[in-house]
PAKE-146479 format. One record per residue: residue number from 1; x, y, z of N, C-alpha, C in turn. Coordinates in steps of 0.02 Angstrom, whole numbers, plus 50000, padded with zeros to 5 digits. Example, Ala and Ser with C-alpha at 12.3 -4.5 7.8 and 13.67 -1.06 7.14 Angstrom:
REM residues 2
<1, <50660, 49716, 50390>, <50615, 49775, 50390>, <50660, 49835, 50390>>
<2, <50642, 49888, 50354>, <50684, 49947, 50357>, <50645, 50002, 50394>>
REM end
This chain:
REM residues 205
<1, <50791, 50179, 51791>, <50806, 50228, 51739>, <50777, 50202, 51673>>
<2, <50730, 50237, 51646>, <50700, 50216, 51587>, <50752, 50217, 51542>>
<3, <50735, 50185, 51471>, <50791, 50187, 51390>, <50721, 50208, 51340>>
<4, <50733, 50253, 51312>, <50720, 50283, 51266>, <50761, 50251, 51202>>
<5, <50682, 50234, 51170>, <50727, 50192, 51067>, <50704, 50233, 51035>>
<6, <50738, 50264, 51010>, <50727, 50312, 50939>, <50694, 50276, 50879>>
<7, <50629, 50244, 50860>, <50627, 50214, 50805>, <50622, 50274, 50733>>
<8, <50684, 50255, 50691>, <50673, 50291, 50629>, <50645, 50277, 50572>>
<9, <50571, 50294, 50567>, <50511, 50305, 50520>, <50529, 50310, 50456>>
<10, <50523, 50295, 50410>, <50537, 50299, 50344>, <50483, 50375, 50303>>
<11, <50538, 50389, 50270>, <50494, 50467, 50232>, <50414, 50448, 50223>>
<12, <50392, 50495, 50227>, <50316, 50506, 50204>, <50313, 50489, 50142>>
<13, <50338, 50498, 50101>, <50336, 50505, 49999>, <50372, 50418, 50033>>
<14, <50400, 50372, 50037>, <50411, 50308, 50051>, <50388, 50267, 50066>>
<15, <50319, 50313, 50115>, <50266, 50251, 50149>, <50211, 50264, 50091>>
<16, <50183, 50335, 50083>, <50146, 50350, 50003>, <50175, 50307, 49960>>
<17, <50239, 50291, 49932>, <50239, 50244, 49895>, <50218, 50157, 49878>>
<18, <50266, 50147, 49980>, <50231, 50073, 49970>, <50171, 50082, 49991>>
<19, <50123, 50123, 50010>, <50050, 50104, 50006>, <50023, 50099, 49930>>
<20, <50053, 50124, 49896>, <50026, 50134, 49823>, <50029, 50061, 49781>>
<21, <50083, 50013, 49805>, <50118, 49968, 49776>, <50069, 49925, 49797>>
<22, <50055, 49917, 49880>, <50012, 49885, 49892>, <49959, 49899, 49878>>
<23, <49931, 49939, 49848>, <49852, 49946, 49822>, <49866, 49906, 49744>>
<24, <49933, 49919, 49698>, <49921, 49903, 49649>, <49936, 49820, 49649>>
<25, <49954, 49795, 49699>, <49956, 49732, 49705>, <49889, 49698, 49728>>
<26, <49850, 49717, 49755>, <49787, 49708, 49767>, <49748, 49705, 49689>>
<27, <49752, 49770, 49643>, <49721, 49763, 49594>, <49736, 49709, 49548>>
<28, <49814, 49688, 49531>, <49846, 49633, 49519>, <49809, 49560, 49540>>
<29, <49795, 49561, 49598>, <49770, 49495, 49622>, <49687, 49482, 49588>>
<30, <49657, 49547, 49587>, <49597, 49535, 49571>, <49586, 49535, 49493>>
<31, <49595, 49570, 49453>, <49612, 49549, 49392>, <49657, 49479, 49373>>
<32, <49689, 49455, 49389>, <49709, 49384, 49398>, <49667, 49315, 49405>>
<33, <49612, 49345, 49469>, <49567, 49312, 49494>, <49494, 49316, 49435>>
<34, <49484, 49361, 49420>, <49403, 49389, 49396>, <49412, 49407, 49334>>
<35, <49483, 49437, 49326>, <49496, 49473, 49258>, <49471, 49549, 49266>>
<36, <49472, 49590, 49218>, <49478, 49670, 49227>, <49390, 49669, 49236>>
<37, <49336, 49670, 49199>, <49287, 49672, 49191>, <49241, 49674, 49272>>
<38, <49272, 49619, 49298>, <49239, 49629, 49351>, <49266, 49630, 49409>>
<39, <49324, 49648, 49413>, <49375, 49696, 49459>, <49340, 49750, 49442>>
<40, <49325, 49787, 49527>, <49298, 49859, 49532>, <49381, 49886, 49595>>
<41, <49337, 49949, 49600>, <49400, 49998, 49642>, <49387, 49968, 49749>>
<42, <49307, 49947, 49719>, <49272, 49930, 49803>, <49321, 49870, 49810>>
<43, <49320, 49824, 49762>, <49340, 49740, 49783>, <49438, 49760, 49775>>
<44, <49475, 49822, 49733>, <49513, 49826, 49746>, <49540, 49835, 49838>>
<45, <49515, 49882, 49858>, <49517, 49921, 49937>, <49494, 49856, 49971>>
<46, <49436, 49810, 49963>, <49433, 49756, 50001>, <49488, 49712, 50020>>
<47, <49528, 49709, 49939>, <49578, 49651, 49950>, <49638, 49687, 49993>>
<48, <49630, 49758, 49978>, <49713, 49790, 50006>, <49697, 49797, 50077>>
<49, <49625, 49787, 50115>, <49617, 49782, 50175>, <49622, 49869, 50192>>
<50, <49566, 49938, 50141>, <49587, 49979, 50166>, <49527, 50027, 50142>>
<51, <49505, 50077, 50164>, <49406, 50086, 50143>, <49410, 50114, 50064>>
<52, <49352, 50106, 50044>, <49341, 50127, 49983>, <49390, 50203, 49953>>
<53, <49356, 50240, 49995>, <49384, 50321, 49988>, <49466, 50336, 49957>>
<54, <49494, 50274, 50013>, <49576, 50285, 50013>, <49598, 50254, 49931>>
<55, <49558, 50207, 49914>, <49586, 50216, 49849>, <49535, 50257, 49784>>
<56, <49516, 50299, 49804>, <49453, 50333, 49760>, <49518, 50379, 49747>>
<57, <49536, 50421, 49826>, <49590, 50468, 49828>, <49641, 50472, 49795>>
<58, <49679, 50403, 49774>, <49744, 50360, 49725>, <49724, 50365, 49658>>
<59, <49641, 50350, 49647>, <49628, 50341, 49570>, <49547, 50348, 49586>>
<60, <49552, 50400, 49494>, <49456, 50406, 49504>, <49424, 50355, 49479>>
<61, <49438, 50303, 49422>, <49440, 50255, 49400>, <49486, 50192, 49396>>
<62, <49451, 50129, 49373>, <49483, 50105, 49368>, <49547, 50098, 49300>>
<63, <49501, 50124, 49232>, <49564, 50118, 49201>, <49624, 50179, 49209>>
<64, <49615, 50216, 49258>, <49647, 50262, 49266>, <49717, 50194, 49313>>
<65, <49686, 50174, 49383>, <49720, 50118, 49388>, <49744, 50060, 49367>>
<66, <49726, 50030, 49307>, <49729, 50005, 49266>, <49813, 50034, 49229>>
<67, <49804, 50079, 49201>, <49873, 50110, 49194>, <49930, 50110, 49203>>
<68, <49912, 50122, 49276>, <49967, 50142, 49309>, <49995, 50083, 49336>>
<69, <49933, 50025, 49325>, <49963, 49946, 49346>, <50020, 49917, 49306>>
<70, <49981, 49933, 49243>, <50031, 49897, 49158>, <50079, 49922, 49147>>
<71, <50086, 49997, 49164>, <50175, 50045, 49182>, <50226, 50031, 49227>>
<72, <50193, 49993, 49293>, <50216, 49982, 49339>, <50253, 49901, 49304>>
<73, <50197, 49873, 49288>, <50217, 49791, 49268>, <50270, 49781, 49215>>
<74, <50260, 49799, 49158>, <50283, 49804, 49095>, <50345, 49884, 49113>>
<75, <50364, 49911, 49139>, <50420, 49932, 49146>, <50461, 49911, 49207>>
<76, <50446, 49870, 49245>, <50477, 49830, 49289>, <50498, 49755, 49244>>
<77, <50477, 49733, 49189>, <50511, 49669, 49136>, <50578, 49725, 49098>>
<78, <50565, 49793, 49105>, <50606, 49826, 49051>, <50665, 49823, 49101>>
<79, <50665, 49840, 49160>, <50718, 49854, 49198>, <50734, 49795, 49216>>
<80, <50722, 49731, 49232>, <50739, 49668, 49222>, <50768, 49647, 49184>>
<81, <50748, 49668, 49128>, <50773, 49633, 49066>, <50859, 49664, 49045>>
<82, <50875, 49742, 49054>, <50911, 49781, 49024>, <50949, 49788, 49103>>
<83, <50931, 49772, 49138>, <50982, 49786, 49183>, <51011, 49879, 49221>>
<84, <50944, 49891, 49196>, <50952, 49987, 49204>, <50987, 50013, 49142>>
<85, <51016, 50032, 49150>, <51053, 50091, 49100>, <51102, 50054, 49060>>
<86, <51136, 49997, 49076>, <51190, 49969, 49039>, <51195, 49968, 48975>>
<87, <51258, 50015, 48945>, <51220, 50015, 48852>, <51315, 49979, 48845>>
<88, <51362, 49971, 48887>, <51417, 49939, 48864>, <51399, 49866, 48812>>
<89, <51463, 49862, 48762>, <51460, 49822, 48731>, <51441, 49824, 48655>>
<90, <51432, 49758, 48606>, <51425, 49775, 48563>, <51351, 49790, 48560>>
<91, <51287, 49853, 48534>, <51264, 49878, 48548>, <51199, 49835, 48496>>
<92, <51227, 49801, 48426>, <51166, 49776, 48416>, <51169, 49710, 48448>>
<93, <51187, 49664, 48474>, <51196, 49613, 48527>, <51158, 49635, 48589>>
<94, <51174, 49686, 48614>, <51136, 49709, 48640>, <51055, 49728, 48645>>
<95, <51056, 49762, 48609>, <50982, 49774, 48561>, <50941, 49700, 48560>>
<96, <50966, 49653, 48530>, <50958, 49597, 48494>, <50931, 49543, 48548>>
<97, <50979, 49563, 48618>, <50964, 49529, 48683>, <50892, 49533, 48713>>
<98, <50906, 49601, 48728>, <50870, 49653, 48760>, <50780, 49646, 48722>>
<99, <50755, 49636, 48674>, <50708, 49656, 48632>, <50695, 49566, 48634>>
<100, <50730, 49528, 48610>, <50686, 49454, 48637>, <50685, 49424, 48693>>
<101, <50730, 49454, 48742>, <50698, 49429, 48811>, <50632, 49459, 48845>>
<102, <50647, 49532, 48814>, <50592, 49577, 48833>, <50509, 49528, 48809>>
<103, <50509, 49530, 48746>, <50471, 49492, 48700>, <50441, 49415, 48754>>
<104, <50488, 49375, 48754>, <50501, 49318, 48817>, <50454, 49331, 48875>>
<105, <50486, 49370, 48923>, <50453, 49398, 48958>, <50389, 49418, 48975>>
<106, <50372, 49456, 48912>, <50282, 49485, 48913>, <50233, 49434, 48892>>
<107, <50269, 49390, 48845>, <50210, 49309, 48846>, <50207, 49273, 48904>>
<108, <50249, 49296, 48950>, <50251, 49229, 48998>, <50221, 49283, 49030>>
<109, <50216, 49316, 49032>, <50195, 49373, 49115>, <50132, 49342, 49137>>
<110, <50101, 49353, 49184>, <50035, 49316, 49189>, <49981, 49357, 49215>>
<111, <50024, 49422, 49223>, <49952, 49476, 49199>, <49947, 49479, 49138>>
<112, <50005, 49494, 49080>, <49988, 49511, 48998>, <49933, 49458, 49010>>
<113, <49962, 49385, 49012>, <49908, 49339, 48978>, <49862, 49328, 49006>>
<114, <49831, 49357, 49071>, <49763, 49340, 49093>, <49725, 49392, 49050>>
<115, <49758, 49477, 49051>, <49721, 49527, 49004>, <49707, 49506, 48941>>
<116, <49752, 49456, 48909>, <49739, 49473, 48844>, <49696, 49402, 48818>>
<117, <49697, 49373, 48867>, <49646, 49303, 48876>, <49558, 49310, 48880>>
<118, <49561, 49358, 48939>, <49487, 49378, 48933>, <49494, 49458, 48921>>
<119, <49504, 49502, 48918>, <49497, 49568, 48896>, <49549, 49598, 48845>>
<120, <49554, 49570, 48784>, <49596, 49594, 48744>, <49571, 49641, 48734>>
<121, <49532, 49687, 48756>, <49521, 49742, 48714>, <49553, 49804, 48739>>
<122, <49591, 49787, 48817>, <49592, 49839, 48844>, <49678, 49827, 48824>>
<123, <49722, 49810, 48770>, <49792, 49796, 48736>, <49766, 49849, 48659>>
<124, <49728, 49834, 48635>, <49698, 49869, 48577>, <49731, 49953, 48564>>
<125, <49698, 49974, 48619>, <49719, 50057, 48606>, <49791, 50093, 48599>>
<126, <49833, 50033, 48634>, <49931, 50032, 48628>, <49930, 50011, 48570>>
<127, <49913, 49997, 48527>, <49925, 49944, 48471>, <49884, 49985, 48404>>
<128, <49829, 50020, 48420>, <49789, 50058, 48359>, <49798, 50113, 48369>>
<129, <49802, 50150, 48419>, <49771, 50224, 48423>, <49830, 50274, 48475>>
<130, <49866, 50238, 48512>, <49918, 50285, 48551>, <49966, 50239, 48582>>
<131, <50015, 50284, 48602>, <50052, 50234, 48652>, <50044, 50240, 48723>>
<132, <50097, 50198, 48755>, <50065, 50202, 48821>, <50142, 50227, 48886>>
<133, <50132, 50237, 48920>, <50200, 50266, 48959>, <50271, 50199, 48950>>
<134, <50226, 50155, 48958>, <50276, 50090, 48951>, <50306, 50079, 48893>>
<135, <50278, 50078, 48830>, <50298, 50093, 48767>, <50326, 50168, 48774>>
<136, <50339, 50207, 48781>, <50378, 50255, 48776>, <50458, 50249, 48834>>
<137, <50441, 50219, 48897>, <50495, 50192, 48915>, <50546, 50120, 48870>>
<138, <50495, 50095, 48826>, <50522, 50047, 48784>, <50602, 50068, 48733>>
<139, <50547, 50133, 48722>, <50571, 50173, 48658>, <50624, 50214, 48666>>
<140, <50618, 50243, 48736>, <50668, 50294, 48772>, <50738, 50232, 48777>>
<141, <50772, 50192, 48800>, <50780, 50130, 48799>, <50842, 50108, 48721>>
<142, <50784, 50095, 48685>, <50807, 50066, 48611>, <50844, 50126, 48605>>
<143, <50806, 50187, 48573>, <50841, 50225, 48555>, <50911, 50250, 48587>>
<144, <50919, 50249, 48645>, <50997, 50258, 48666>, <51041, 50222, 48663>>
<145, <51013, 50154, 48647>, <51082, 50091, 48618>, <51074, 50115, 48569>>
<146, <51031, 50138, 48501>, <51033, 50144, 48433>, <51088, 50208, 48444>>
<147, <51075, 50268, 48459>, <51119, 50312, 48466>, <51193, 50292, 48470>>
<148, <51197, 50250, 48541>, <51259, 50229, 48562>, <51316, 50197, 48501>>
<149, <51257, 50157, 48474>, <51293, 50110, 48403>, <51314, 50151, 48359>>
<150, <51259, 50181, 48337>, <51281, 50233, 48287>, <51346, 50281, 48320>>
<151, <51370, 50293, 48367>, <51429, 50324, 48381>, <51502, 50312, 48368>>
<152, <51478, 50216, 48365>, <51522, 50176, 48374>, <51540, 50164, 48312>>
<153, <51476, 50177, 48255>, <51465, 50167, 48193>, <51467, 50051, 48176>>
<154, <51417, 50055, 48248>, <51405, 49957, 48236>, <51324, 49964, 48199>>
<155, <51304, 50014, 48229>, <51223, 50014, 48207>, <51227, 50071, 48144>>
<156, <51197, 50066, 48099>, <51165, 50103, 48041>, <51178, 50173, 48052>>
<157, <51173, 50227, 48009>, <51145, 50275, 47985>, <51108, 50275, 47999>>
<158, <51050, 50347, 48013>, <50952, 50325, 47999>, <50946, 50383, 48068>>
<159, <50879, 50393, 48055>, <50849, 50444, 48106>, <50852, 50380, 48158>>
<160, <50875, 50400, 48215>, <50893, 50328, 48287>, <50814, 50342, 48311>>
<161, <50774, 50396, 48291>, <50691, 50378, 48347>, <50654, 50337, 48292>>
<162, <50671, 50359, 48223>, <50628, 50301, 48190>, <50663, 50235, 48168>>
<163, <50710, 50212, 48194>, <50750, 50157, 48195>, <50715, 50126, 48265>>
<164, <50706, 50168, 48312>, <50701, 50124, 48376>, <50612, 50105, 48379>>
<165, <50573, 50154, 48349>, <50502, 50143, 48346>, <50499, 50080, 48265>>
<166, <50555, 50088, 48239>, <50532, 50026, 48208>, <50537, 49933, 48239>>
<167, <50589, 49950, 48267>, <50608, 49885, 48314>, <50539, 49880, 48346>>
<168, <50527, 49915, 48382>, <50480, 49915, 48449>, <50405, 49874, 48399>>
<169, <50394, 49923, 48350>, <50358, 49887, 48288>, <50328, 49816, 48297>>
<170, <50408, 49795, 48256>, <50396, 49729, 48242>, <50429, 49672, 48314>>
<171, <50432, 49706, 48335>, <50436, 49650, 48426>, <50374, 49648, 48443>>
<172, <50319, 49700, 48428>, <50236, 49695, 48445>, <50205, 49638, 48408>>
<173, <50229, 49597, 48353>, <50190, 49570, 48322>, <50211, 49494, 48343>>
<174, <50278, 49483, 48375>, <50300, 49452, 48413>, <50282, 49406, 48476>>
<175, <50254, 49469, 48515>, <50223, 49467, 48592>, <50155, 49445, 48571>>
<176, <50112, 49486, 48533>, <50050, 49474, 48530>, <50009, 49417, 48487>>
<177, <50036, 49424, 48429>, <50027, 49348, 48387>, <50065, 49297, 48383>>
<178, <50127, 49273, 48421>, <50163, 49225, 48409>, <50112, 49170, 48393>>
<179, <50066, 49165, 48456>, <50025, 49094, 48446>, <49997, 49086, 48403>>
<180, <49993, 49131, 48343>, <49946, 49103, 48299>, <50003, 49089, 48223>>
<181, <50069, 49082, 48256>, <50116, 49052, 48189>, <50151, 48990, 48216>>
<182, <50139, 48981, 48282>, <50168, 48923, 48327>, <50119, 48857, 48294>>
<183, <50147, 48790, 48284>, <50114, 48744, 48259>, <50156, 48681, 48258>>
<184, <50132, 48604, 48213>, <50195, 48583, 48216>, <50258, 48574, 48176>>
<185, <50260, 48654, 48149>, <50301, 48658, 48093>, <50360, 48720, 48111>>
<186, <50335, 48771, 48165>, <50385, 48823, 48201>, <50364, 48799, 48243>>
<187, <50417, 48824, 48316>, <50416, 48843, 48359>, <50424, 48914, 48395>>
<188, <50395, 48917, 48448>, <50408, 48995, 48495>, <50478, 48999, 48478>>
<189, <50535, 48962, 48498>, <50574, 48950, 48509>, <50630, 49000, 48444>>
<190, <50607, 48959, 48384>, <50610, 48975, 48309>, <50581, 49064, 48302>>
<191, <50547, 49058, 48320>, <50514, 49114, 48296>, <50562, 49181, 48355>>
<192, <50606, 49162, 48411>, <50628, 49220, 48448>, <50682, 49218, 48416>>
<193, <50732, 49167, 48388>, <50793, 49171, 48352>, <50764, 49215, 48270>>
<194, <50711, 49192, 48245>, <50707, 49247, 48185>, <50691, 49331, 48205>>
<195, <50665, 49339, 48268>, <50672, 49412, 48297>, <50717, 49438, 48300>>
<196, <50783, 49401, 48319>, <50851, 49398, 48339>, <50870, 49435, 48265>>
<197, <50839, 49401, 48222>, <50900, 49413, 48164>, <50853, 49478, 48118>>
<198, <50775, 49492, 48120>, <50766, 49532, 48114>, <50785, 49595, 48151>>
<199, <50803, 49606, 48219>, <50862, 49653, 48243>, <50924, 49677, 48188>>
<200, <50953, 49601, 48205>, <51018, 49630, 48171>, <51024, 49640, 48083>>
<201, <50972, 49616, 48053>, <50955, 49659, 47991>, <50931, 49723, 47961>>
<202, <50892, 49752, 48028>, <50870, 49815, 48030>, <50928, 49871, 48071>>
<203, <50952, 49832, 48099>, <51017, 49874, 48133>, <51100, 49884, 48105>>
<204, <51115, 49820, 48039>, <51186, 49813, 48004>, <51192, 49871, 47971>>
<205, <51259, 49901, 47979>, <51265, 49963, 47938>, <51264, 49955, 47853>>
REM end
């Protein structure tokens, strides 16, 4: 008498996803390896072990993939960092947490710093000319602890989207130039406790 095993397949939109993850982990490796410049979409599909076409089909370009890499990366430190949704507590402590670990985080990452090691240019356009999905998940974020505080009346008065795009602001200058105020007179170290307190100066009612 034969036995029949039911194996249960995971959704279609589930396996579409982790194939997607694994393509963007492939691109990950090669930018790591070569840096963006000479990471193509061919040597992406080589590394993910999968033909050219299948990732042409995912993305027409690379900075189109490119994108969707740094959204993926940099809002996976956000949800790390914040723990999802958690806005309990005191809210600029919060804030205050949340915004220098975040900060923490994106210097150490070791995609930020391979990009911004050999291809700073492709950080430029978040920084001069637009934002980027990840910075708007940043912002989506701040602003609902700023809200929250302000309910509580711990955080300020003030329009809460230009309270939270100002934080986001000056945490950019943080991430991206620390090294060039680090010496033997500050430290990184120094310089995340004065972030700390630029928070809670921009946030005291």
């Amino acid at each position: 008498m034969s036995s029949h095993r039911h194996i249960t397949e995971p959704p279609e939109d589930d396996r579409a996803a982790a194939n997607r993850d694994a393509y963007l982990d492939a691109a990950r490796e090669c930018i790591l390896d070569v840096g963006w410049r000479r990471t193509t979409l061919t040597e992406v599909a080589r590394r993910a072990g999968v033909s050219r076409m299948t990732i042409y089909r995912a993305w027409a370009d690379m900075p189109t993939l490119l994108g969707d890499l740094m959204t993926r990366e940099w809002v996976g430190i956000l949800t790390r960092v914040t723990g999802g949704v958690h806005l309990e507590g005191d809210q600029v402590s919060v804030l205050r947490s949340d915004l220098v670990e975040m900060v923490r985080a994106l210097r150490a990452n070791e995609l930020f710093v391979r990009i911004v090691e050999l291809d700073p240019e492709l950080v430029l356009p978040y920084l001069l000319a637009r934002r980027g999905r990840s910075q708007d998940a940043i912002l989506e974020r701040v602003e609902s602890v700023v809200r929250a505080g302000q309910e509580t009346r711990a955080i300020r008065r003030g329009n809460p989207t230009a309270i939270a795009r100002s934080l986001v602001l000056a945490a950019h200058g943080f991430v991206i130039s620390a090294q060039t105020m680090v010496d033997d007179h500050v430290s990184e170290t120094e310089l995340d406790v004065e972030l700390g307190r630029v928070v809670e100066g921009l946030l005291a009612p």
